[in-house]
GUSEKE-282932 format. One record per residue (C-alpha): residue in three letters; x negated, y, z. Coordinates in steps of 0.1 Angstrom, whole numbers, plus 5000, padded with zeros to 4 digits. Example, Ala and Ser with C-alpha at 12.3 -4.5 7.8 and 13.67 -1.06 7.14 Angstrom:
2
ALA487749555078SER486349895071
This chain:
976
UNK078584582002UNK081484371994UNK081784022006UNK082283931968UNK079284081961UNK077483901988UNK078483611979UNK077483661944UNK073783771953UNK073583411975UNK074683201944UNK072283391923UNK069683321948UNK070482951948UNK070682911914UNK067283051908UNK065282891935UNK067082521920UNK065782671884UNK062282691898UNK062282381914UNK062882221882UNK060782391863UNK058082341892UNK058881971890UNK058981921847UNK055182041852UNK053881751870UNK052281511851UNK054881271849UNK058381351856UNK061481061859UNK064881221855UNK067381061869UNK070280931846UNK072780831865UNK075481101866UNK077081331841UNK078181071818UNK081581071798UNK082780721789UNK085380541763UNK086980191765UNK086380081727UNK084880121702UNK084980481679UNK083680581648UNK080680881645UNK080880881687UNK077280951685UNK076881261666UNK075881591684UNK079381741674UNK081781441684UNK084581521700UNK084381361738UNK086581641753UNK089281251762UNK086481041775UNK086280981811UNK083681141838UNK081780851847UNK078380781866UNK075680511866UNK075880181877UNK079280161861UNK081579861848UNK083379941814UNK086379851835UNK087179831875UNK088579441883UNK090479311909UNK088379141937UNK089678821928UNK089578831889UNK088978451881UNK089578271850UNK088578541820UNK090278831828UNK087279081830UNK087179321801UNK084779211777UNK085079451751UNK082979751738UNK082580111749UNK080780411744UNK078980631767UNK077481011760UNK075281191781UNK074081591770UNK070781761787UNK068181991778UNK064382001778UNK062882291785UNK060282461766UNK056882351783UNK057981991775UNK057682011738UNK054981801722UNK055381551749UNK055981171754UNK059681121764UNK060680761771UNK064480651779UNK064380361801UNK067780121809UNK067179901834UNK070379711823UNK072979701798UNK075479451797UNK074979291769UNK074379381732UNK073679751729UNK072380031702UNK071280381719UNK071480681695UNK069581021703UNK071081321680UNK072881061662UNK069380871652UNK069880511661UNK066480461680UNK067280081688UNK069079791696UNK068379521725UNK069879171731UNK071079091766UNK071579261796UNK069279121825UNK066179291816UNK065979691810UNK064079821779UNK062080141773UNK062680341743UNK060380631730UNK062380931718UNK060081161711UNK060381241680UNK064181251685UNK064581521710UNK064881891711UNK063282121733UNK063582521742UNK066482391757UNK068482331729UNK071582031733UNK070681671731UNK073181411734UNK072481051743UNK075080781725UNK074980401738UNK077280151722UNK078079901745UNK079079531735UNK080579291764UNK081779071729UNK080778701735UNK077378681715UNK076378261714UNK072878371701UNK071778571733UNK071178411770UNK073078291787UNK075078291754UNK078378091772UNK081578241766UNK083178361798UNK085778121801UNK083377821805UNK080978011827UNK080277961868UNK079678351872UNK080578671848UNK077978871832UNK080879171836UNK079579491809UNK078579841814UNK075680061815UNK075579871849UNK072079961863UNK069980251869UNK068780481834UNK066080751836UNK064080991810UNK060681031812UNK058481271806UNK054981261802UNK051281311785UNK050981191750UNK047881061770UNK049580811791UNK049880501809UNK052280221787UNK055380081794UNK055779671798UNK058879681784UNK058879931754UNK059279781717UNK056079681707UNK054879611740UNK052379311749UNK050879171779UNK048679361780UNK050779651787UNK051779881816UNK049679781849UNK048979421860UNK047579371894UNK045979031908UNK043978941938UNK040978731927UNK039878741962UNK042778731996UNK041478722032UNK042178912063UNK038479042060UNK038079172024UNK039879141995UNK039479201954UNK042379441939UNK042179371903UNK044079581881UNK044779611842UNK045779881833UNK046880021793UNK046380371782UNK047580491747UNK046280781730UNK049480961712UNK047981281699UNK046881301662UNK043081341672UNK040581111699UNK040581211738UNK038281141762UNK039481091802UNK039180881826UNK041680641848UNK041280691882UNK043180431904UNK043880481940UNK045080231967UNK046780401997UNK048180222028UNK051580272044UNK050380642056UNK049480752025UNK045280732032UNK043480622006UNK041780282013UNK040080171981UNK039680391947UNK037880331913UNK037780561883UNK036980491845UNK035680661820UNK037480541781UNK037580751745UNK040180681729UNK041180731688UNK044180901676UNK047180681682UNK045080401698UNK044880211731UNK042680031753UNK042679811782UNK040779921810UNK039879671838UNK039279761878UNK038379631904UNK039079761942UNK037679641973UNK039779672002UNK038079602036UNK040579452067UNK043179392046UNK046879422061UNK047979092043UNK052079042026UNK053578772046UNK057778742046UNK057578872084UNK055379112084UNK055979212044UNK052879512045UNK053179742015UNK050779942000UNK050480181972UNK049080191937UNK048480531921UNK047680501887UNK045980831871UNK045080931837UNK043081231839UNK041481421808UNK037981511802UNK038281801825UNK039581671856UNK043081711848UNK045581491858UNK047981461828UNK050181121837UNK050580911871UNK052480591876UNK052980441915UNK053980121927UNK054279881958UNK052279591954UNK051879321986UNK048179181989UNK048378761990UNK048078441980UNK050478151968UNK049977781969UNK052677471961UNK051277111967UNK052876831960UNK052976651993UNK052676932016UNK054877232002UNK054477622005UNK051577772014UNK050978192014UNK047978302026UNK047377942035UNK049577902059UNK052477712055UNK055777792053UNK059077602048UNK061177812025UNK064977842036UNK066478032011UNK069878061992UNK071378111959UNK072578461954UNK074878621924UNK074678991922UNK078179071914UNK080479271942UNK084179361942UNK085879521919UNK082579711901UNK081179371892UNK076779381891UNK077779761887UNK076179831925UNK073980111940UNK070580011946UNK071380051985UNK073779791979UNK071279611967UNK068979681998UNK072279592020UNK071879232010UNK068779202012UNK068779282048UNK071779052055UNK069978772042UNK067078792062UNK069278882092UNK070878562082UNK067778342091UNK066578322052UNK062778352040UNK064178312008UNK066378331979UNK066878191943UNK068078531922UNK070778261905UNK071078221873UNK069278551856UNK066478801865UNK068479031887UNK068579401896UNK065079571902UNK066479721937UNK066979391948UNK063579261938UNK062179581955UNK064379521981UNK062779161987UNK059279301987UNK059979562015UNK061679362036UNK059778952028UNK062878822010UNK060378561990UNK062378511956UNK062678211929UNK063378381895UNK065478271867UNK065578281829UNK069278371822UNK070878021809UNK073977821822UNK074777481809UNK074077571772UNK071877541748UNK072077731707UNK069677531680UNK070277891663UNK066077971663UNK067378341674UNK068478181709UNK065078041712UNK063178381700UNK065478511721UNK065278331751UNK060978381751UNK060978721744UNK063178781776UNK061378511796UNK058278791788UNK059579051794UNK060978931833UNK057578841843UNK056179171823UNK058779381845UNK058279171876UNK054479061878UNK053379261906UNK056079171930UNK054579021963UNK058178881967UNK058378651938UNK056978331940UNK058378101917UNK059578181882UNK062377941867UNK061477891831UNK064377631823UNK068077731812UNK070177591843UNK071477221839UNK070477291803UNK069377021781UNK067577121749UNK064577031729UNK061076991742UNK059677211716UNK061477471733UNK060677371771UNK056677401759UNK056777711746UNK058677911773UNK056077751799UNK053277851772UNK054478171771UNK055178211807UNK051478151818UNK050378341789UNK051678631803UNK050278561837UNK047378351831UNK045478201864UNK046577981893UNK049078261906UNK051978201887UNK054277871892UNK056877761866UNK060377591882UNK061977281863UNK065777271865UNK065776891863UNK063476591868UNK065476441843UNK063376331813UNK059376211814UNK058676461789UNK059176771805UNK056776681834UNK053776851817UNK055577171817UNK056877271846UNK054477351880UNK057377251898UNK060377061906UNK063677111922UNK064676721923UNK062876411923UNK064276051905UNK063975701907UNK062675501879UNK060575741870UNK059475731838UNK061775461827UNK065375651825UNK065475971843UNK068475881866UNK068876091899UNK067275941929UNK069375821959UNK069075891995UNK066275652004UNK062475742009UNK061475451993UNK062375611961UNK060375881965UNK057775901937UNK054976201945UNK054676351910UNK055176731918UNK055976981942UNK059876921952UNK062077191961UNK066377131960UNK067077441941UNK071177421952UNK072577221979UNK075777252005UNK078577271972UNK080477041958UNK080776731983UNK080576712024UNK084076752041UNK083977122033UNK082077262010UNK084377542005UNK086377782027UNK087778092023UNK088078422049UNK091878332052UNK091677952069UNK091877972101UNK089177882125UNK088477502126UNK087977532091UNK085877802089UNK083777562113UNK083877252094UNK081777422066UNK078577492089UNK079077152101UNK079276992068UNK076077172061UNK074077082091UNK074676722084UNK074176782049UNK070576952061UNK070076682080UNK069776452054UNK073076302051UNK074176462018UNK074476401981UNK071676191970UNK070976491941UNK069176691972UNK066476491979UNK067676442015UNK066976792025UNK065176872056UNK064876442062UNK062576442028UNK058876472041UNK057776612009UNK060676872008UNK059177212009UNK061877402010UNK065677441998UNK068077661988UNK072177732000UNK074777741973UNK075778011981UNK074778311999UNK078178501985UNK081678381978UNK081678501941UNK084578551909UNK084078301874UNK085478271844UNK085177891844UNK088177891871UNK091178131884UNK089978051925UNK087378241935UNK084378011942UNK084378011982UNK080877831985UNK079078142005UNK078378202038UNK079578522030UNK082678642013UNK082978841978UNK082979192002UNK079578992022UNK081479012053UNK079778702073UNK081578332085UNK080878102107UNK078277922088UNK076878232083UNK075578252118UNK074477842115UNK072377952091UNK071478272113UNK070477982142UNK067877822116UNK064978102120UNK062878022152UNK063578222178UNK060078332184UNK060078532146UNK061278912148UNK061179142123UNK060579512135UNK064079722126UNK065979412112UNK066179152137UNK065479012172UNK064478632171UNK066978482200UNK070678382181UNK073678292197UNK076878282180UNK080178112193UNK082177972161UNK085277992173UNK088178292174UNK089378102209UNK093278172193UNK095177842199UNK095177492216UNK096177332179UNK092277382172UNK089677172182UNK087277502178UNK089477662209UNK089477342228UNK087677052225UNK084977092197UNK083577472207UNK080577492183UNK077877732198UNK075077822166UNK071477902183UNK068277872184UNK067677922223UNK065977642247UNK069477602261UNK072877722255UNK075877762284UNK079377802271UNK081878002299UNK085478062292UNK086778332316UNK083678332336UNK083977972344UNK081277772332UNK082377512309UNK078977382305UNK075277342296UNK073177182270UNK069577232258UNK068177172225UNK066376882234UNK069576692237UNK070976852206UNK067876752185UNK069076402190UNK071676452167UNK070076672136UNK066176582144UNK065176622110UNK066676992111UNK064677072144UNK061376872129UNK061277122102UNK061977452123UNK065577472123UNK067877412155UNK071377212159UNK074677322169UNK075877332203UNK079477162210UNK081277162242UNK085077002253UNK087277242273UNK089376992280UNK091877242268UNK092777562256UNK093077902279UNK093678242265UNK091178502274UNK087278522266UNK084778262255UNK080978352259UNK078078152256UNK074978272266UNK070978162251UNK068278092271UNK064278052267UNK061777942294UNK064477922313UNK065878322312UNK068478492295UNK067478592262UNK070878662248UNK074978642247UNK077978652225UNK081978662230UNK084978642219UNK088478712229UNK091978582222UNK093378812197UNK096678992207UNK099079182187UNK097879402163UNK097479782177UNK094279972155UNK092280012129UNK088480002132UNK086380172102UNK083179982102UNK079780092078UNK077479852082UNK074279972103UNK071979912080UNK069780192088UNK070380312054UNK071080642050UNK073980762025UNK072280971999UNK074081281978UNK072981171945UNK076781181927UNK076480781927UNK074780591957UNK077780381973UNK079280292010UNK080679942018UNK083680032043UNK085279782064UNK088679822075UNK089379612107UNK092779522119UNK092279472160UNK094379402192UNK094279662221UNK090679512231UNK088779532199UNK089279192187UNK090079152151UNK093778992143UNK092278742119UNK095878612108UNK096579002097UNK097679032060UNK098879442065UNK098979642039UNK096479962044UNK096380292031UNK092780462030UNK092080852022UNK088681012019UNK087981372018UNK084881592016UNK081381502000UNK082881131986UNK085480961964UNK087080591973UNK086180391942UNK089380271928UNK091580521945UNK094980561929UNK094680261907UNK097480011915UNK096279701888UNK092579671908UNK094579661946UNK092379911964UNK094880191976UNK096880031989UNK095879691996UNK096379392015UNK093679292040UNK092578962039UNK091678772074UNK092479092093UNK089279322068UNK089679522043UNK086879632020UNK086179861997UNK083380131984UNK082880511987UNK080880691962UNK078780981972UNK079181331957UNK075881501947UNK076381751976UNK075381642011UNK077981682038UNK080681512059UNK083081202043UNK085681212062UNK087880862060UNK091180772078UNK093180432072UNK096580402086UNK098880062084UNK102880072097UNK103180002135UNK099180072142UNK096880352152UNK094980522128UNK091480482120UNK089280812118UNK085180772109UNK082981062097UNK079780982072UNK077081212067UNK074981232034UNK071781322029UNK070481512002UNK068981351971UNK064781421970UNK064581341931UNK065281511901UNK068181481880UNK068181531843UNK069581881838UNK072681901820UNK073781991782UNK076282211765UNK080082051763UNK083582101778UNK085081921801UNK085581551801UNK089281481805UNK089881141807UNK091180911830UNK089480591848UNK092680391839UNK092680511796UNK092680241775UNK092579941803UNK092979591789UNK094679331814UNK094179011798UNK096678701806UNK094478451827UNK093778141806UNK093977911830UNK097677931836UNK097977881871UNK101177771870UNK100777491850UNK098977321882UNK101677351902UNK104477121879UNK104976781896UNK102276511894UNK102876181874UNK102875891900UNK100275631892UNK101275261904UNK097075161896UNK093775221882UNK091175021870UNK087675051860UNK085074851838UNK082774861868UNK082475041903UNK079475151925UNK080875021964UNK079475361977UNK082275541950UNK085375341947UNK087975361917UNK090175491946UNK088675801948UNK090075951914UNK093375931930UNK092876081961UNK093276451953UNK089476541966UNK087476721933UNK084476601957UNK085076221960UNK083976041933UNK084275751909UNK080775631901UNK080075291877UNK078075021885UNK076674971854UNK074175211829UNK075975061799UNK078875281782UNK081275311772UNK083075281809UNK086775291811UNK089175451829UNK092875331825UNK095675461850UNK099075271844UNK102075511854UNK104875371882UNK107275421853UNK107175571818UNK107475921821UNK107176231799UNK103776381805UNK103376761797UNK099376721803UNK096476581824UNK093676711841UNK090176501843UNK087576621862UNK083876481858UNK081476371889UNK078276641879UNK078976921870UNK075276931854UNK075676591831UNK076976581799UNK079976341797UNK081576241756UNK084576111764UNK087976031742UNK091276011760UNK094175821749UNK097475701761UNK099975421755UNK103675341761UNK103074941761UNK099374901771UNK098574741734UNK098575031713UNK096875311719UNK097275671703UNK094275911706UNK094976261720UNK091276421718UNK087776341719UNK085076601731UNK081576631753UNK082176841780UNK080276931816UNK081776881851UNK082777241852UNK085177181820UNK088377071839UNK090877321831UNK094377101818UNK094976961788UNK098777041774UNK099676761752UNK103576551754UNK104576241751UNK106375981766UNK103875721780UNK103275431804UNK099175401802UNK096775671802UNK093175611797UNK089775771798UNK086375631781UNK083675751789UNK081075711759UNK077875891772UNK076376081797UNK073576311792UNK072176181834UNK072975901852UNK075775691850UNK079375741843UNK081375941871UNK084676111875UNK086076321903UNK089676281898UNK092376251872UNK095476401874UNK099176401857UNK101176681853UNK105476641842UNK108076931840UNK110476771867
């Protein structure tokens, strides 16, 4: 027998046993394809591109999550595609699945889209943060015969869905794409419902409350919809199972139900569960919900299965958080979903990934900011106790349009629909961020919010305590004010304005003022620093007065970090550097500060040990107080001693420390540690953590040295790489001295090659700076996508004058089911086709001209705490502040000499308030020429090109929307 031959025989033995695997796993009683490879993709838009017989042959082999384009990692200021495109995916149903439910279910698509099946349009759906469920069953062919899918996909500015902001005046991107998971399923025309299909209610899918939550019994009460599809009545019954984490069943109860031709019912259960293993954020226990529809003779015909988290949730006004009743202080942060260059295009395991970091990173929390994010993550939170605030998608804008308001309720439905089993989620945020808009409007999103999970479970968030007519609507607040109910202005840093009316939580904190709110990967080390200090005062109490004083506030129960992430905007060409973390979530220093707030007595089993010690400092040079006489230690040991090549520099406990942040360690939290070398010394700093007096734990670091290897890091998140053609790898490419320590004043160029069972995402595209690219801070970054076979990645990174990096991955091999593929020739196309690189809008360069020299400024008024000298100081985050309510208040700069001005930049104090303004300038003081007048936020400070020859320049300030009248700064801009 010839090799050939042999060979042949094997591949016929493969492909048979993969047929009957399929056709072993299409027979179960519900069966959930998997969507996300085999796709073919177009950048724009095309006529008749979904017919059966279109010609795709130059569209581009893409994969799910995917981003209509692949952006540079810092992509600021609008210059994201936001365009349309089309996507086609071909498969086949066999035989046995004729006369069957098929449902095709997006989890997102960003934003506007119409799916086609055949060329039928079966639907359109508005907005991109929650999925939708589309039944296609009546569209499909079976006997497998070719189907296409067709999706067109609109990125196009639309004002009447939320957040309905263009880009270019927006903190975050909404990015496009088919850019989460999409599956088919399959299943009895006897069947459980989908939440989030068409003409779905509340009472729809499976909703699952505990009446009843103690550690020695508790009531499981579940609501579950079953729809009749056949054209004659069925009997059956619903027989739902609760299994713990080994799969034993701990609690069942079945229903009998007759149902009509094309009816439903509701069917109510309850199940008693006896010694309860309760869902707490550190010891987050999981258990199972097996849903079953079974017909008249026993036979199980659909099945749905879920994680659901036994417990209770309390928020009191004076006291805080309570789960379980216990109480817990929630430290949390604000977290956007996007990543670099592929946008909120990630892999669920990236979505795990942070989820793990964060709780490494000392949070119980997080605020999914600003729009219900990816289910993954929300999964994610519930395996692991991430608890999670979650938010109606809105930013700074309101549309009286009625179709923004139908708009905005029928999503805020469909997020608690989706997400109303979660254990994770605690808190749902019903208002449109720093949004004003009309009461009518507040009501009935709160209405329909506890419609839709009526009973004392579920707790509305308020955006602003900013007007006494919203109190009645919202369970809880996220500031507190002063004057309360006279005029809604933001409180000030003093307990004696502290007016108990509801629950108070500070939803963002730690941006925007403090000596450095901001700082990104490439300062060097003192600043790094300077941002967890600025945030430990600012925790302390000693922040802006919008906070509510943080952990100083007795009432406070809890706050959340802007932000976890560094992240991209359209609002601004910088990349905001607020997180703890960069845009590739490789940690700073305040990372670790954070790290040092969880008590070192809490562990979670496979994430985290509870002792922290972290030295803040690279120990690089004697021009840095963080090498010499400021060495910031972050823990949360009984005592900390700092040694710098094995000589001990000193020792401090946190008793002394406490002295300094005692509101931080009053709440749970721990101070820094800072010791004075007296000087610097090259070598190795380590400080080592102690409790009861013993050694609990140790960290160093070591003078870097010239640079001599590349390290190729993964994460150890103990998550596995999985062969399913689209679960991605974050790679880290580290630039280190002989000794391992990273050169973190590196900016080589690296060159990165992948072979075997993966593909570098971006590879061989020079616009998005992947392959080759420049590493920032001594890291590079960047993603591998898994093939659908499992096997060996092999990667290697080499730089000029450096040793190569080698690291081998394994994949695993992917346990679900992927929808088998159609009839069609090859997709052609290439990733780059069609791109769009837009010109930035924010002209970088025009900030850069000279700066108009101002010989004064004067005000109508002044607050002493915010002097008119502040708007000339060059600080975004010091502020002019009036002294009076009254308006208009005046700004008037008078010029050293006259001068030809080219344009001006103002820049308001909140970034929330609304601020009408008119500017206008003058050559003699006396007569004034207007150049515009507008209402604009905080975050609308992009220059204003306008010239003439002046010697005044003045701003008035007519109204603003909370408290008084406040600018940041205002600057001058001429040619030379």
């Amino acid at each position: 027998m010839s090799r050939v031959f042999q060979k042949c025989i094997v591949l016929a033995i493969i492909i048979l046993t993969q047929i009957g695997e399929a056709n072993s796993k299409s027979k179960k009683p519900r069966v959930d394809y998997n969507l996300s490879t085999g796709w073919a993709f177009y950048r724009g838009d095309a006529k008749q591109a979904q017919m059966l017989n279109y010609d795709d042959s130059k569209w581009m082999p893409v994969v799910l999550p995917h981003i209509m384009q692949l952006e540079k990692k810092h992509n600021g200021a609008d210059i994201i595609y936001d365009g349309v495109g089309w996507y086609r995916r071909y498969f086949k149903l066999s035989k046995d699945q004729a006369d069957k439910q098929v449902l095709l279910n997006f989890e997102g698509i960003m934003s506007n889209s119409e799916v086609f099946v055949n060329g039928e349009s079966v639907g359109i759906h508005h907005g991109g943060y929650v999925g939708f469920t589309m039944d296609v069953s009546d569209k499909v062919k079976f006997n497998n015969e070719n189907n296409v899918i067709a999706v067109r996909v609109s990125a196009e500015y639309d004002p009447l869905t939320p957040p309905g902001k263009p880009q270019d005046r927006l903190d975050f991107y909404y990015y496009s794409g088919i850019y989460r998971d999409a599956n088919l399923t399959v299943t009895d025309k006897l069947h459980i419902t989908s939440e989030l299909s068409e003409h779905s209610t509340r009472a729809s899918g499976v909703f699952v409350t505990y009446p009843q939550v103690n550690e020695k019994r508790s009531l499981v009460h579940v609501k579950t919809e079953v729809a009749n599809s056949y054209a004659t009545a069925k009997e059956g019954y619903l027989q739902t199972l609760l299994k713990d984490a080994n799969g034993k069943v701990v609690a069942s109860n079945k229903s009998k139900f007759h149902l009509g031709a094309n009816k439903h019912t509701l069917i109510e259960q309850d199940l008693n569960l006896i010694n309860p293993k309760l869902w707490y954020p550190y010891t987050p226990y999981l258990y199972s919900l097996e849903s079953q529809v079974l017909f008249e003779d026993g036979k199980v015909v659909d099945i749905r299965t879920e994680k659901i988290g036994v417990r209770t949730i309390k928020f009191t006004r004076d006291e805080g958080f309570f789960i379980n009743g216990k109480h817990l202080y929630l430290v949390g942060a604000n977290r956007h979903e996007a990543f670099p260059n592929v946008g909120d295009a990630a892999s669920n395991s990236m979505q795990e990934r942070d989820v793990i970091e964060m709780k490494k990173g000392g949070y119980n929390a997080v605020r999914a900011a600003h729009y219900p994010q990816d289910p993954a993550f929300l999964a994610a939170c519930d395996k692991y106790g991430l608890l999670v605030v979650e938010c109606v998608p809105g930013w700074q804008i309101f549309n009286e349009n009625p179709v923004f308001a139908d708009r905005l309720e029928s999503i805020t439905r469909n997020m608690i629909r989706r997400d109303r089993n979660r254990a994770s989620i605690i808190l749902w945020e019903t208002a449109l961020n720093e949004t004003s808009y009309p009461l009518q409007v507040v009501k009935r999103i709160f209405d329909a919010a506890h419609e839709e999970y009526p009973g004392d479970q579920l707790y509305t968030a308020g955006d602003y305590f900013s007007h006494e007519e919203t109190e009645p609507y919202y369970d809880v607040f996220y500031k507190q004010v002063s004057k309360f109910p006279k005029d809604g202005s933001v409180m000030s840093n003093y307990l004696e304005d502290q007016i108990a009316i509801k629950p108070l939580f500070s939803r963002e904190w730690g941006d925007g003022v403090g000596e450095k709110p901001r700082v990104s990967m490439v300062e060097n080390e003192y600043e790094q620093m300077r941002q967890g200090r600025s945030r430990l005062r600012q925790l302390n109490g000693d922040g802006y007065f919008d906070w509510c004083m943080l952990d100083a506030n007795p009432r406070m129960g809890g706050h959340f970090m802007w932000s976890y992430n560094d992240y991209t905007r359209g609002a601004e060409e910088e990349t905001m550097y607020s997180g703890v973390v960069d845009v590739n979530r490789y940690p700073k220093f305040a990372y670790y500060m954070m790290q040092s707030m969880r008590p070192s007595g809490i562990s979670q089993k496979g994430l985290y040990e509870g002792p922290v010690v972290f030295v803040a400092s690279f120990n690089s040079s004697g021009k840095y107080k963080t090498s010499t006489s400021e060495i910031t230690v972050y823990s949360n040991c009984d005592a900390v001693e700092l040694y710098r090549n094995n000589k001990l520099i000193g020792k401090q406990t946190r008793a002394e420390r406490a002295k300094v942040y005692p509101h931080i360690v009053a709440k749970g939290g721990s101070p820094s540690f800072v010791f004075d070398a007296g000087g610097f010394e090259p070598g190795e700093l380590k400080a080592i953590g102690y409790i009861n007096g013993k050694k609990v734990t140790e960290h160093a670091v070591r003078t870097a040295g010239k640079a001599d290897h590349i390290e190729i890091v993964v994460p150890d998140h103990h998550i596995t790489p999985v062969a399913d053609g689209s679960d991605m790898i974050p790679v880290y490419f580290k630039i280190c001295d002989a000794n391992g320590s990273v050169v973190h004043d590196a900016k080589s160029e690296i060159f990165i090659r992948v072979k075997g069972e993966g593909t570098l995402i971006g590879d061989g595209i020079s616009r998005v700076e992947i392959n080759p690219q420049a590493v920032e801070a001594g890291i590079g970054f960047a993603f591998i996508r898994t093939s659908k076979k499992a096997g060996k990645i092999e990667i290697q990174v080499e730089s000029k004058g450096m040793k190569a990096g080698l690291l081998t991955i394994n994949t695993v091999a992917y346990k679900g089911m992927h929808l088998p593929d159609g009839t069609h020739g090859e997709f052609k196309g290439r990733e780059e086709d069609g791109a769009i690189v837009k010109p930035t809008k924010w002209d970088k360069g025009f900030l850069t001209k000279p700066k108009v020299e101002i010989s004064n400024v004067s005000t109508t008024s002044s607050h002493p705490d915010f002097p008119t000298t502040n708007l000339l100081d060059g600080n975004d985050y010091s502020w002019w502040i009036a002294n009076q309510d009254q308006v208009p208040q005046v700004v008037t700069l008078t010029l050293k000499e006259s001068t030809t001005v080219v344009g001006s930049r103002v820049r308001f104090q909140k970034d929330s308030s609304k601020y009408r303004h008119k500017v206008e300038v003058s050559s003699d003081g006396k007569t004034w020429e207007p150049v515009y007048e507008k209402e604009c936020t905080g975050w609308d400070f992009k220059p204003v090109r306008f010239k003439k020859t002046i010697k005044y320049f003045r701003v008035s300030i007519l109204s603003a929307s909370e408290g008084r009248a406040g600018l940041a700064e205002v600057t001058l801009f001429k040619d030379k």
